[in-house]
C-alpha positions, 0 to 999 in steps of 0.5 A: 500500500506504501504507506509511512509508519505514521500512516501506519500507526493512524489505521491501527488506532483508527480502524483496530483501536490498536495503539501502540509507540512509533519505536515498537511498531518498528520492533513489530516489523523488524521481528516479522521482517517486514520493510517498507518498499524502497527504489533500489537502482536495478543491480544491472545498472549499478553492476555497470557503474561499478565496472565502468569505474574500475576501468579507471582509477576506480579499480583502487577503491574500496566499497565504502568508497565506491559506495560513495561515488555510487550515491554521489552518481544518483544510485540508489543501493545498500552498501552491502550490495556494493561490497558484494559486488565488488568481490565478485568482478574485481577480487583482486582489487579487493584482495590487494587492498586486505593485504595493504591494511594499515594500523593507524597511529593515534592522532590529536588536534585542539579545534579547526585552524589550529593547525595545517599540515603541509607536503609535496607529493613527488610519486608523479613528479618523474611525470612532470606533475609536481603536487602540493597540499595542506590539511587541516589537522582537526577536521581533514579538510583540504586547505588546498591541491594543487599541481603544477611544473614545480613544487620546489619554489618557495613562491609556489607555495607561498602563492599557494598559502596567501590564496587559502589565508585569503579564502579561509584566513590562517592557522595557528601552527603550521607543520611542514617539511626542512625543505626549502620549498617551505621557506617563504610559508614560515616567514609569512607565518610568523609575521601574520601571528607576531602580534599574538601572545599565545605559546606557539607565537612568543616561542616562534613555534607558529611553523614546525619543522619536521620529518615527513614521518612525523608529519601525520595527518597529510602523509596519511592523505597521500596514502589515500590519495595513492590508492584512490587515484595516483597509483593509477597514474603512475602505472599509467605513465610507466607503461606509456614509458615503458612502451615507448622505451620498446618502440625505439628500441625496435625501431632502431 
């Protein structure tokens, strides 16, 4: 009949004189196990989503990711499904990424803005696509990511920087690497938070220098990143490469 739990719980009362919680009449049908109709895409359709996807990039994600992506496309299935799915045309895949599980280290911020956490992604740097992004340590947001010819100029990243302070104004720490291409990111820094009088802007600790190791939460971005999409292109680029390195090597 399609009708709500409220409708529901109206014709019991009205017609039957049965009146009964809108939580108990959920109990009552889920002992009967009884659920109201839903418009589930066609399984075919999802099926041909999913594998359309992993013709791509898509072969490195996992169904909660690829769940996601199914939603965000307008597809209508439980999570379940996909994850069923996924095992039976890319066992792989799936298999690849059982092997690949990581314990993650535990991880600590005071609030939003407190502090961004800066890095370059090299891994397609051979290929002349050079990476550069920030993460804010509290919530994960993506301050910025940006490619381009370099990511070694300090007036990349400073350019990078002023246009997310700008956008979203400044954090109170930032965290990058020794390298130089951070240079211009830890003048601006402590000159915007001199006036402060906080810990972190009288010790002159308003940017932190450390390794990349300890630099947690962008390096753990990477390791997503790397699954979900660049390790596609970087097995791209190296069989174009590699195809090309045979071609000359035939040719001559």
């Amino acid at each position: 009949m399609g009708l709500d739990y409220m409708e529901i719980l109206a014709l019991l009362a009205k017609h039957h004189h049965y009146i009964i919680s809108y939580r108990h009449l959920k109990r009552i049908l889920k002992k009967l196990r009884l659920f109201r109709r839903k418009h589930y895409t066609p399984l075919e359709d999802v099926v041909a989503f999913i594998k359309d996807n992993i013709k791509g990039s898509g072969r490195l994600h996992g169904y909660r990711w690829m769940f996601m992506k199914c939603r965000q496309a307008g597809l209508t299935i439980q999570k379940e499904y996909v994850r069923i799915i996924m095992q039976i045309i890319n066992p792989e895949g799936v298999e690849m990424r059982r092997k690949g599980r990581l314990h993650r280290r535990e991880y600590c911020s005071k609030g939003p803005n407190f502090i961004w956490h800066l890095d370059s992604y090299d891994k397609l740097k051979p290929f002349g696509i050079c990476i550069n992004g920030c993460i804010d340590g509290f919530s994960r947001l993506i301050i910025w990511l940006e490619a381009g010819q370099t990511s070694s100029d300090p007036r990349v990243i400073s350019g990078y920087f002023v246009k997310a302070i700008l956008r979203k104004g400044g954090p109170m720490v930032i965290r990058g690497d020794l390298g130089t291409e951070n240079s211009k990111v830890a003048e601006m820094q402590s000159f915007l938070r001199r006036n402060d009088n906080d810990t972190y802007a009288r010790n002159n600790s308003a940017f932190l220098y450390g390794t990349s190791q300890h630099n947690q939460r962008i390096e753990s971005w990477w390791g997503i990143y790397r699954k979900e999409n660049s390790q596609f292109w970087m097995t791209f680029f190296k069989d174009i490469k590699r195809g090309w390195i045979i071609f000359r090597r035939s040719s001559s």
